[in-house]
Wavefront OBJ file of the C-alpha trace (Angstrom):
o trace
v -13.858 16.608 20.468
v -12.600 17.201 17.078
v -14.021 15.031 14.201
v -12.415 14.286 11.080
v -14.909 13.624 8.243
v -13.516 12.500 4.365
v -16.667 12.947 2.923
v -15.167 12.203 -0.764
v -17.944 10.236 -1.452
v -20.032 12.619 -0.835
v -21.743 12.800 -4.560
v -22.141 8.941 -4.399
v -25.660 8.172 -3.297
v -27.877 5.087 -4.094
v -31.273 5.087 -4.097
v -31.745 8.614 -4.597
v -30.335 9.925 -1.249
v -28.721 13.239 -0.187
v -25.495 13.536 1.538
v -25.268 15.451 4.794
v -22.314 16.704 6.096
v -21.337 16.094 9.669
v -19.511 19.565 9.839
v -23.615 21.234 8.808
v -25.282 18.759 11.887
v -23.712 21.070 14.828
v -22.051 24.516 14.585
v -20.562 24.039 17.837
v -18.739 20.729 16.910
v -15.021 21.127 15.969
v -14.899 19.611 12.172
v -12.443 19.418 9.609
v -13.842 18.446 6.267
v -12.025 16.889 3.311
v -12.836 15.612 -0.351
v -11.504 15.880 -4.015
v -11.733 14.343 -7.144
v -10.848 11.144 -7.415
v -14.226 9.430 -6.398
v -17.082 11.651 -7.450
v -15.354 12.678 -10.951
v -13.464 9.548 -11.665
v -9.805 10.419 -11.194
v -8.123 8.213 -9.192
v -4.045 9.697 -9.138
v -4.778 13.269 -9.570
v -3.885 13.818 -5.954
v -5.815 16.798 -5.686
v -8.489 17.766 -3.080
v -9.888 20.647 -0.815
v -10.427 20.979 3.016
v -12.240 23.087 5.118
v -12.093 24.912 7.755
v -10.097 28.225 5.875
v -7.815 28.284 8.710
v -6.898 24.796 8.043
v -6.715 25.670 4.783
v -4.193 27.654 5.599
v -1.767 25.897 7.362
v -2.258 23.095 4.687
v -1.095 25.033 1.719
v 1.947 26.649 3.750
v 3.060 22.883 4.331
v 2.242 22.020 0.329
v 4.094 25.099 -1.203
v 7.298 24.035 0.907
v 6.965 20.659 -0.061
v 6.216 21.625 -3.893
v 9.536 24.257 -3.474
v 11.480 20.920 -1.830
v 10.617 18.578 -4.808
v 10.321 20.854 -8.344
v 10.040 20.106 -11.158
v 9.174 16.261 -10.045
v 5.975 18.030 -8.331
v 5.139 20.058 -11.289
v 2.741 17.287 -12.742
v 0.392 17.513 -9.362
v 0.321 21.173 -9.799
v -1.031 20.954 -13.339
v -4.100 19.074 -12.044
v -5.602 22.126 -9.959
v -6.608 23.216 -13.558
v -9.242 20.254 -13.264
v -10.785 21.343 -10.256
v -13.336 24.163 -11.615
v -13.670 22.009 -14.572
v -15.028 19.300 -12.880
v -16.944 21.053 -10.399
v -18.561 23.598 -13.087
v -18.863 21.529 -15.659
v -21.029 18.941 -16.866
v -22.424 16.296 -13.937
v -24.296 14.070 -16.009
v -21.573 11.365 -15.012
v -23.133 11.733 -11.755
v -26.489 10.492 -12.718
v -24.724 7.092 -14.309
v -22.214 6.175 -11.615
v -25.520 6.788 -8.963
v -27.734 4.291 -11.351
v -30.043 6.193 -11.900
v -30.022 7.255 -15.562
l 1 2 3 4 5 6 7 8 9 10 11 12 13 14 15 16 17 18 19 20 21 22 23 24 25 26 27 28 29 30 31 32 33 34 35 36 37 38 39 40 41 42 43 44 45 46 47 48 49 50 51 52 53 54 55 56 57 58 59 60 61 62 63 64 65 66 67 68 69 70 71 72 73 74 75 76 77 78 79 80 81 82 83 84 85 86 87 88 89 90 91 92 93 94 95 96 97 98 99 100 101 102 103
């Protein structure tokens, strides 16, 4: 069986509980992972987002670089938003503690 899990919610818990991912219940289960930004850091259109496993990983970003190639410069805007990624992810998470409600 292969499960599917968009966990992009995943920093979204009420009443002060901790996300699990399916992918960390069973090494043995076949799992592909995905999340990005738009939930947990507030930005809805950035279009940006990771996956796991690396092997999926993979094949995904041979697919987006020949789509990117297909479509420049009209793609050009999407690619500007991987500079948000370690921003948001290293940076301050205080926004966290506020969209939770638990400030």
């Amino acid at each position: 069986m292969l499960v599917i899990a968009d966990e992009i919610y995943d920093k979204l818990l009420f009443d002060r509980n901790k996300h699990v991912s399916i992918a960390s219940l069973n090494k043995d289960l076949s799992c592909v992972t995905f999340s990005g930004l738009s939930k947990n850091y507030v930005a809805p259109g950035f279009r940006i987002g990771w996956a796991s496993p690396a092997d999926l990983k993979k094949n995904m970003q041979e697919y987006l670089d020949a789509v990117i190639k297909y479509f420049e410069p009209e793609s050009a805007p999407i690619i500007r938003f991987k500079y948000a990624v370690p921003i948001a992810l290293n940076g301050d998470q205080s926004h966290l503690t506020a969209m939770n409600c638990l400030a």
